[in-house]
C-alpha positions in Angstrom: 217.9 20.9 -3.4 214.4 22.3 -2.7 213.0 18.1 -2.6 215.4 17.3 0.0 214.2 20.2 2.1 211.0 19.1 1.9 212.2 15.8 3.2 213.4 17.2 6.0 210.6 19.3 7.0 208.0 15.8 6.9 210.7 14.3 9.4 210.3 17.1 11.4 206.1 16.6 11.7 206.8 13.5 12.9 209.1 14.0 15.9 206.2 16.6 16.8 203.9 14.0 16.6 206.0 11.7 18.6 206.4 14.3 21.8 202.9 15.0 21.4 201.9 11.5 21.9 204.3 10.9 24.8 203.1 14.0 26.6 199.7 12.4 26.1 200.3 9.6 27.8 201.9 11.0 30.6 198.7 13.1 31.2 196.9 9.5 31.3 199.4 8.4 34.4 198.5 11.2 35.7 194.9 10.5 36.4 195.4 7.4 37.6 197.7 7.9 39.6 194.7 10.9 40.9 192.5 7.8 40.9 194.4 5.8 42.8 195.1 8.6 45.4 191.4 9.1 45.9 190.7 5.3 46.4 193.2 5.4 48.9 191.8 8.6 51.0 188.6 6.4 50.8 189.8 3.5 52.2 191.3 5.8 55.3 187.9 7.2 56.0 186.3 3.5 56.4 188.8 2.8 59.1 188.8 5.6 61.0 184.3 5.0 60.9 183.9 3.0 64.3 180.5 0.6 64.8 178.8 2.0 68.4 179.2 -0.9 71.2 175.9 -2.8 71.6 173.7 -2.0 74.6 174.2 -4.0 77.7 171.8 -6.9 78.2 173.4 -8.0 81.5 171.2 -11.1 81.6 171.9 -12.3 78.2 168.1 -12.9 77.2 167.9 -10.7 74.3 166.5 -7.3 75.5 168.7 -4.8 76.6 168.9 -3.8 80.1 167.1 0.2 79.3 163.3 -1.8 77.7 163.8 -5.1 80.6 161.8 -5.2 83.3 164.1 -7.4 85.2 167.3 -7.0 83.7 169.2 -9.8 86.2 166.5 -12.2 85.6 167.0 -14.1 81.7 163.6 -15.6 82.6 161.8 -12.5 82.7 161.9 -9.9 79.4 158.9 -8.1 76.9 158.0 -11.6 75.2 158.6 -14.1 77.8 155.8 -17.2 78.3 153.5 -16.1 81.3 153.2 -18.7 84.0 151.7 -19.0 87.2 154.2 -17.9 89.6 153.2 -14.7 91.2 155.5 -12.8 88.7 154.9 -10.6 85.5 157.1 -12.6 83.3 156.3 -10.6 80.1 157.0 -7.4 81.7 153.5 -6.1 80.3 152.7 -5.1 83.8 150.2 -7.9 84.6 150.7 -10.5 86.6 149.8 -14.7 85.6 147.6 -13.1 83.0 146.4 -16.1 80.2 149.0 -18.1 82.7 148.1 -21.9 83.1 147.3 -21.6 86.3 145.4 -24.0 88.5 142.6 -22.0 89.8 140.6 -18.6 89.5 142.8 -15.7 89.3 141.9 -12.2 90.2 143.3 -8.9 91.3 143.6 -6.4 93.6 145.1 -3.8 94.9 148.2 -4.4 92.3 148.1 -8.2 94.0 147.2 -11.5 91.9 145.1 -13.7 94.1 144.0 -17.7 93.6 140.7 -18.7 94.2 141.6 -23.2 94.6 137.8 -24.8 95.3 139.7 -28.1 95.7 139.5 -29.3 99.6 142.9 -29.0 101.5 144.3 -28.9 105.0 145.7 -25.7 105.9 149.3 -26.9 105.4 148.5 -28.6 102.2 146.7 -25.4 101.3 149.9 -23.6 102.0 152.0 -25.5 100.2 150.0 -25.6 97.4 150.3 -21.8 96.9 154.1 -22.0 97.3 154.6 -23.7 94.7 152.5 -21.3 92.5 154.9 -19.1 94.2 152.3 -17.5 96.3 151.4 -17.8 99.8 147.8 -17.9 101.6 146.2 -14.8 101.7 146.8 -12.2 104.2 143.8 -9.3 104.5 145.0 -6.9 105.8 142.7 -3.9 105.3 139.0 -4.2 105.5 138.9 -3.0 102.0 140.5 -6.2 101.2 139.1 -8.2 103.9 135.7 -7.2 102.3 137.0 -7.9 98.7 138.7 -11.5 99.5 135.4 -12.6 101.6 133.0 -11.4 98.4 135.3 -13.2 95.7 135.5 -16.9 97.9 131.8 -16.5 98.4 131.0 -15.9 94.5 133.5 -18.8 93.8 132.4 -21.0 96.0 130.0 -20.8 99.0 131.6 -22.4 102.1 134.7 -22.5 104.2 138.0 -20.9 103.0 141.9 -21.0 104.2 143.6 -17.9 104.3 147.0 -16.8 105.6 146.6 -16.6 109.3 147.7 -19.0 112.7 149.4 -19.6 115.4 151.2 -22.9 114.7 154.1 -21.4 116.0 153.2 -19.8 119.6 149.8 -20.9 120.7 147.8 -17.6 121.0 150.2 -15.0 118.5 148.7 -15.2 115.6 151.0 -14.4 112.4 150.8 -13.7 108.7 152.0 -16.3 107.0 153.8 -13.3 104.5 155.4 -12.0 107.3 153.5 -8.9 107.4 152.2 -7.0 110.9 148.6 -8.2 112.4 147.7 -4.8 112.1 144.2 -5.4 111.3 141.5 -8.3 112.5 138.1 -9.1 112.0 137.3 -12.1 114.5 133.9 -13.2 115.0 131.9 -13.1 118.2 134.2 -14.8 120.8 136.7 -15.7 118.3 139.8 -16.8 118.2 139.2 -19.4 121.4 141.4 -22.3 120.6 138.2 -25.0 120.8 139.3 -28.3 122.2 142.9 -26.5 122.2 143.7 -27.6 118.8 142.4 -24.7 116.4 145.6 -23.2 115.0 144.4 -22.2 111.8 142.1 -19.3 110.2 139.3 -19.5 108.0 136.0 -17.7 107.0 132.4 -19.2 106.9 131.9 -19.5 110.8 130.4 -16.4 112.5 128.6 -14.0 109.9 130.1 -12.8 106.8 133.7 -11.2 106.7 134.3 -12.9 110.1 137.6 -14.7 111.1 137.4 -17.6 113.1 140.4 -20.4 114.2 140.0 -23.8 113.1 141.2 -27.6 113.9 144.2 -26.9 110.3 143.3 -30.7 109.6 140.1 -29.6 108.3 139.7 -29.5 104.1 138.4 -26.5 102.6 138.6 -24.6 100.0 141.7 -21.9 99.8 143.0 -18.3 98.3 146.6 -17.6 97.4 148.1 -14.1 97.1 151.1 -13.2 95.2 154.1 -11.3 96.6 
């Protein structure tokens, strides 16, 4: 009698052991399921994270609008080749500067200016300067006056085209930039339409700083301003 007691007490262990081990295991779900809870929540947080819209670059070169100095131009951003065409096309405030251009440049007054020794008519001379996409010079203050005559001399002595004439209405002389005669500085007797075909104006004739009309079929040397 006592050994089959004891028989029935080792059976007893076991089924303990049993439960034990399936309570185990549901513990183990348990976690995973945690696991697969918090891989889940993580998942949600990624989609809700939006990526900020990229700044407008309205002219599609590559800079955005806020650091381009001519945001509807995709020729002109920080970077950009320099040429000769009267515009700062690297937008580092500098105008042609290192540009190929065909003859001297120099500066004033926030103005680019081309110093061409090569001989031209005054319309040649003209058109030459627009297609650096400048015109001939226009002094219009004696500062500059003083400045452009100075520069042309120490260039090249001589003759030289600027921006002035009356090709249009014989005795109204015009800027050739559109800008007001405000200020002259004619030589003694000057302008007097010689022989009624001088059209054109030019220093060299009359004393230093002087303007004085000229046949525009004469060559000479030339200065282009920029815009």
């Amino acid at each position: 009698a006592n050994d089959d007691d004891s028989g029935d007490d080792d059976d007893s262990g076991d089924d303990d052991d049993i439960a034990n081990d399936d309570d185990s295991g549901d513990d183990d779900d348990s976690g995973d399921d945690d696991d697969i809870a918090n891989d889940d929540d993580s998942g949600d947080d990624d989609d809700d994270a939006t990526t900020p819209p990229p700044p407008p670059d309205t002219d599609g070169d590559g800079t955005p609008d806020d650091g381009d100095c001519a945001p509807n131009d995709p020729a002109i951003y920080p970077g950009a080749p320099e040429l000769c065409n009267g515009i700062d096309d690297d937008c580092n405030g500098l105008i042609d500067d290192g540009a190929p251009c065909p003859c001297t440049v120099q500066q004033f007054g926030g103005h680019n200016y081309l110093f061409c020794t090569s001989a031209e008519f005054w319309p040649a001379a003209s058109a030459a300067c627009a297609s650096q996409g400048y015109t001939l010079a226009a002094p219009t203050t004696s500062a500059e006056n003083t400045w452009l005559y100075d520069t042309a001399q120490s260039t090249q002595s001589g003759f030289w085209w600027f921006g002035l004439s009356d090709l249009a209405v014989e005795g109204t002389f015009v800027w050739e930039t559109g800008e007001a005669l405000a200020f002259t500085n004619w030589g003694s007797g000057q302008p007097d339409n010689g022989a009624t075909t001088e059209h054109c104006v030019q220093y060299g004739w009359g004393g230093a700083y002087n303007w004085n009309d000229d046949q525009c079929d004469n060559a000479m040397a030339y200065v282009c301003e920029s815009p």
